[in-house]
Backbone as a ProteinNet text record, in pm:
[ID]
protein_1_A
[PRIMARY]
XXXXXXXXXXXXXXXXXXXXXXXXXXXXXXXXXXXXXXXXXXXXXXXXXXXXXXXXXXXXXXXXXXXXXXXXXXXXXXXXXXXXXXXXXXXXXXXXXXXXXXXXXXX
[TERTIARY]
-7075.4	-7082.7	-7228.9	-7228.1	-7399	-7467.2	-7569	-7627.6	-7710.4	-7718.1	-7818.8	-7933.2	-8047.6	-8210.2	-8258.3	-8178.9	-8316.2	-8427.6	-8479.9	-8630.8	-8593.1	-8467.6	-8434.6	-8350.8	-8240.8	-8229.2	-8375.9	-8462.5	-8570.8	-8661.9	-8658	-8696.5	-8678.8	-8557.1	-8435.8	-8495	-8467.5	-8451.3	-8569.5	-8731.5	-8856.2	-8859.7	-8832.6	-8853.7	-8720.1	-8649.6	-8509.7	-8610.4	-8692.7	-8731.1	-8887.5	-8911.1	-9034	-9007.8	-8876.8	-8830.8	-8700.6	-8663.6	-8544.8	-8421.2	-8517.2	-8378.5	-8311.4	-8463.1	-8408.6	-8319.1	-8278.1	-8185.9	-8279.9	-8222.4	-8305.9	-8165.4	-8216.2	-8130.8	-8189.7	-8099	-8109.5	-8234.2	-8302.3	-8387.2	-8541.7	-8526.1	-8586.3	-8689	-8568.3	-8522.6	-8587.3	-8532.1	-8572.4	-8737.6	-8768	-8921.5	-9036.7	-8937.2	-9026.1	-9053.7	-8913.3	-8880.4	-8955.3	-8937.4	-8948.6	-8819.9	-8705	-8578	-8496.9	-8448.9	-8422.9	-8197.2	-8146.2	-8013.3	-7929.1	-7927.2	-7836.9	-7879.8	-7947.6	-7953.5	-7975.7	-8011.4	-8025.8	-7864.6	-7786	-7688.1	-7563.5	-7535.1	-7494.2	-7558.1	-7700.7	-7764.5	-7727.5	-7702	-7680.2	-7504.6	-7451.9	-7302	-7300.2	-7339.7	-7338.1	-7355.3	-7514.8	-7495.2	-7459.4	-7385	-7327.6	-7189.3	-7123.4	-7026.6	-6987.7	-7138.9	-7166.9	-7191.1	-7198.9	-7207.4	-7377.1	-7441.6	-7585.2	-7631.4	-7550.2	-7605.2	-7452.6	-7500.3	-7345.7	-7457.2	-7349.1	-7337.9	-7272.5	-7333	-7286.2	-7346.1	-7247.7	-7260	-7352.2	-7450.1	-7522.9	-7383.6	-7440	-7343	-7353.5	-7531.2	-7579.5	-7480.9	-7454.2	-7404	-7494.4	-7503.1	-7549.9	-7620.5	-7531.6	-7553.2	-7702.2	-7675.2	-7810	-7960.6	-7884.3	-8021.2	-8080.2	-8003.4	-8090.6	-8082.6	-7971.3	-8005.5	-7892.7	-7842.4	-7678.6	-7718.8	-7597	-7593.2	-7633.4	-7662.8	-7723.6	-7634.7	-7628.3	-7553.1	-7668.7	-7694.9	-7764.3	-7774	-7853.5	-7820.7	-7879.7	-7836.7	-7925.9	-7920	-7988.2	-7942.1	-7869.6	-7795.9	-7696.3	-7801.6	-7807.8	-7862	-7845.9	-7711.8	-7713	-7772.8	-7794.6	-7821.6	-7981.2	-8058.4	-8175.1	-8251.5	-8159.3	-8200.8	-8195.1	-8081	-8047	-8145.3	-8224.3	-8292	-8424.3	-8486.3	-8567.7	-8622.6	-8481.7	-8440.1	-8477.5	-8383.3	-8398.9	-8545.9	-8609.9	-8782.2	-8827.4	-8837	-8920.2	-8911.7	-8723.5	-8778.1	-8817.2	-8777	-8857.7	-9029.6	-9094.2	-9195.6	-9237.9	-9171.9	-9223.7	-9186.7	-9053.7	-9065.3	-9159	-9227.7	-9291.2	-9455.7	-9492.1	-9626.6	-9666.2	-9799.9	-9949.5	-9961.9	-9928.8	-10016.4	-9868.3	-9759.4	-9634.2	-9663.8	-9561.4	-9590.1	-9524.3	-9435.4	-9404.5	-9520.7	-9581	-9728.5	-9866.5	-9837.1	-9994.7	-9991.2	-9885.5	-9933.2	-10058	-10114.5	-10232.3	-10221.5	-10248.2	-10304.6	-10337.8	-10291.2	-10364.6	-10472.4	-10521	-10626	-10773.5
3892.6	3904.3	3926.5	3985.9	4035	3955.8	3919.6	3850.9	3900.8	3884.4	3965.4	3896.4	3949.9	3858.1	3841.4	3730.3	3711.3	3634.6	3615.4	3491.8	3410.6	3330	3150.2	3149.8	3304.1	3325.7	3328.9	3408.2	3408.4	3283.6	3219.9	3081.2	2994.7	2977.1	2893.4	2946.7	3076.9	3128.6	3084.8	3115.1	3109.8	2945.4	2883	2775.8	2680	2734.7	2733.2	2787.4	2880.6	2952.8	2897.7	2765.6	2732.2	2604.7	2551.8	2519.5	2580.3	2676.8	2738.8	2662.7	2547.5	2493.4	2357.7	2300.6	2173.4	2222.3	2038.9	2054.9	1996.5	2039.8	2046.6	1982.3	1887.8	1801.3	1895.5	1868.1	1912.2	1878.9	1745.6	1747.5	1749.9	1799.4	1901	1981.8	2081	2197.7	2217.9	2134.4	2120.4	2137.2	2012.9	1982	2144	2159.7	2308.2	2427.7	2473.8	2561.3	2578.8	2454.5	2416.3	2481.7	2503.9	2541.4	2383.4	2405	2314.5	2322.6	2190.4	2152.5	2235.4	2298.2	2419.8	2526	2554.8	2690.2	2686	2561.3	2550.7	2530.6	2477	2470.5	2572	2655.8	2743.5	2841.5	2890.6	2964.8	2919.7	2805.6	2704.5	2759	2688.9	2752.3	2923.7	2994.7	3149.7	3157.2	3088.5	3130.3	3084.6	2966	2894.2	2978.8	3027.9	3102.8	3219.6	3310.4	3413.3	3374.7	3250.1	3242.2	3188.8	3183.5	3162.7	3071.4	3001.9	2801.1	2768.9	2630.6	2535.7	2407.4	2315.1	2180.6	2079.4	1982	1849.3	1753.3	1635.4	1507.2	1450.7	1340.2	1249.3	1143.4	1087.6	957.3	833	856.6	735	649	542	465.9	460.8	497.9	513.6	367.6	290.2	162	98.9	149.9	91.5	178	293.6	359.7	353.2	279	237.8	379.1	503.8	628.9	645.2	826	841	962.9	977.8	1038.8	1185.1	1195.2	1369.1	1451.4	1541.2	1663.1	1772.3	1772.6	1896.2	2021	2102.3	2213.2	2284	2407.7	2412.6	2535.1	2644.6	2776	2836.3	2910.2	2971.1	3051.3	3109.2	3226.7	3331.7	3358.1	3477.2	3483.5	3387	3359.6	3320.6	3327.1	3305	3411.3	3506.3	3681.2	3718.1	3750.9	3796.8	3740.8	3610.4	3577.7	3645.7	3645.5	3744.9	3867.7	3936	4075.9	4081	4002.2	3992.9	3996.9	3894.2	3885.5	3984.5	3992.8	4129.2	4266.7	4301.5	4413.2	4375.3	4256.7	4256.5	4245.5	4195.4	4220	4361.1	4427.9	4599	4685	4616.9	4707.6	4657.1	4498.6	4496.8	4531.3	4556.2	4597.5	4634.8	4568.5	4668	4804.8	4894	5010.5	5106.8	5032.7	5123.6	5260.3	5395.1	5489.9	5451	5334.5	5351.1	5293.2	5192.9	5156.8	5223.6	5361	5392.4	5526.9	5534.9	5688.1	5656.6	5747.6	5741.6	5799.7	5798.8	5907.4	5990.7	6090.8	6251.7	6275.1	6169.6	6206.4	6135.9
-5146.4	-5290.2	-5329.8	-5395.1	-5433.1	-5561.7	-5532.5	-5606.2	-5731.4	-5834.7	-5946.2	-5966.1	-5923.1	-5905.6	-6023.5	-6102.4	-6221.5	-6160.5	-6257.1	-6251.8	-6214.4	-6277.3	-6225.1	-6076.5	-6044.5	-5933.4	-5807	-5885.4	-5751.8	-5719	-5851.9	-5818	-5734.8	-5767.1	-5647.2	-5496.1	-5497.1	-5387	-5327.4	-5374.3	-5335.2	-5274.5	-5355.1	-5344.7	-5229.9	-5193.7	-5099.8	-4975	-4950.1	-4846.5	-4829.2	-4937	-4869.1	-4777.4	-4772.9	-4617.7	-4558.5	-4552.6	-4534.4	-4417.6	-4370	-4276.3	-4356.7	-4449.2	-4487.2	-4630.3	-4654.6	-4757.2	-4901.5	-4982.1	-5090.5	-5202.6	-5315.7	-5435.9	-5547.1	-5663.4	-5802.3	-5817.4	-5846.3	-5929.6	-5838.2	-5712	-5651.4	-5677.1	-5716.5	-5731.8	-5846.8	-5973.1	-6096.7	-6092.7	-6048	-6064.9	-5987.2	-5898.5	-5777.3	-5885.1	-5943.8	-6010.1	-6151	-6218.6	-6368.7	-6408.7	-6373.1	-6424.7	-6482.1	-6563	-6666.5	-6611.2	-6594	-6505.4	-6551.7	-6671.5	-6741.4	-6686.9	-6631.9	-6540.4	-6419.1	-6349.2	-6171.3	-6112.4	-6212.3	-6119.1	-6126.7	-6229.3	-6234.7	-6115.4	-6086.2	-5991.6	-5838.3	-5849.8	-5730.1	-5671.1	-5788.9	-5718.3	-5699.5	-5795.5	-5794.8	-5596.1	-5579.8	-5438.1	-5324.3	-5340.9	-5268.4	-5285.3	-5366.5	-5373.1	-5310.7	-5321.3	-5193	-5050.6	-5066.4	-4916	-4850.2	-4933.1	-4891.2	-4898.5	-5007.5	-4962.3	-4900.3	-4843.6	-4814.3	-4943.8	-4988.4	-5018.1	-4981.2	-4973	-4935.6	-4999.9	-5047.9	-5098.1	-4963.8	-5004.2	-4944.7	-4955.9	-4782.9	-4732.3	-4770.2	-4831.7	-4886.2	-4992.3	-5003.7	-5132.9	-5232.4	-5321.9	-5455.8	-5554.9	-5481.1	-5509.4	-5437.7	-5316.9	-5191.5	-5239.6	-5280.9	-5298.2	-5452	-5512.8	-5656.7	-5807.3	-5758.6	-5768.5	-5787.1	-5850.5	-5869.2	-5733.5	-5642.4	-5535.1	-5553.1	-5425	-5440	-5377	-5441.3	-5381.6	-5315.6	-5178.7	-5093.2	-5073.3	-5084.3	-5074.4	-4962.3	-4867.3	-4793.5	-4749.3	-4722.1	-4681.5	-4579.2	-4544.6	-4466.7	-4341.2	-4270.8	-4212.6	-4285.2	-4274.1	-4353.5	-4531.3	-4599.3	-4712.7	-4678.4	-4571	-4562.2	-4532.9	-4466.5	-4445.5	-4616.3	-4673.1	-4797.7	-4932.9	-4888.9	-4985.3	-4992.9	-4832.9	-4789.4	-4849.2	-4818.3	-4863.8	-5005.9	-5025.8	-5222.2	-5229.7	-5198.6	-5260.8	-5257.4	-5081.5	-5076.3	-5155.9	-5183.7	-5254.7	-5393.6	-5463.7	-5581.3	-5608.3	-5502.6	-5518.3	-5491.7	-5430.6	-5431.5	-5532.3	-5630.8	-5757	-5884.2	-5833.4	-5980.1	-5925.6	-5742.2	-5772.5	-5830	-5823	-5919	-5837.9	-5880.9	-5825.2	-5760.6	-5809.3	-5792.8	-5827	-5778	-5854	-5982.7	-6004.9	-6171.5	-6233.7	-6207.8	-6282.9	-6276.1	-6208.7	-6164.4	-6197.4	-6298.6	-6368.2	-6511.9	-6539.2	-6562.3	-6669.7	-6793.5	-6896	-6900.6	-6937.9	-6915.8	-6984.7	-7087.9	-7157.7	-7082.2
[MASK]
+++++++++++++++++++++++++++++++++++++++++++++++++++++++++++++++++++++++++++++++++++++++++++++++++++++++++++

């Protein structure tokens, strides 16, 4: 399923791929991103839906840890290539010095 790269999508993602094996919680995520819980977790299932995160509930009791339980998130392989992919070409369509940014004035 293909993913559509906004900003709060590439966020996630950037920040998913600055440990790409570990697992990463909402408010995480939240704090990495500055994405606000009305838009991280909608982005969250979107790609857990394609296939590029898995989730899992923590085993912890909720009670022991003083905290309401976390739900994990963590990247796929294949969702760790595809996030890749994603970045990279977005950083090559918003370069400085693209041919779409580096036409020049004729005057």
């Amino acid at each position: 399923m293909p993913i559509k790269l906004t900003v709060p999508v590439a966020k996630v993602l950037a920040a998913l791929l600055a440990d790409p094996t570990g697992e990463h919680y909402g408010l995480q995520l939240m704090q990495q991103t500055g994405i606000a819980s009305g838009t991280l977790y909608p982005v969250l299932t979107r790609l857990q839906n394609a296939g590029w995160l898995t989730a899992r509930w923590e085993d912890e009791d909720p009670s022991d840890a003083g905290r309401p339980v976390r739900r994990y998130y963590q990247l796929t392989a294949e969702g760790a290539e595809q996030a890749r992919t994603a970045l990279a070409e977005l950083r090559a369509q918003t370069a400085v010095g693209t041919p779409m940014n580096s036409t020049r004035p004729a005057w």
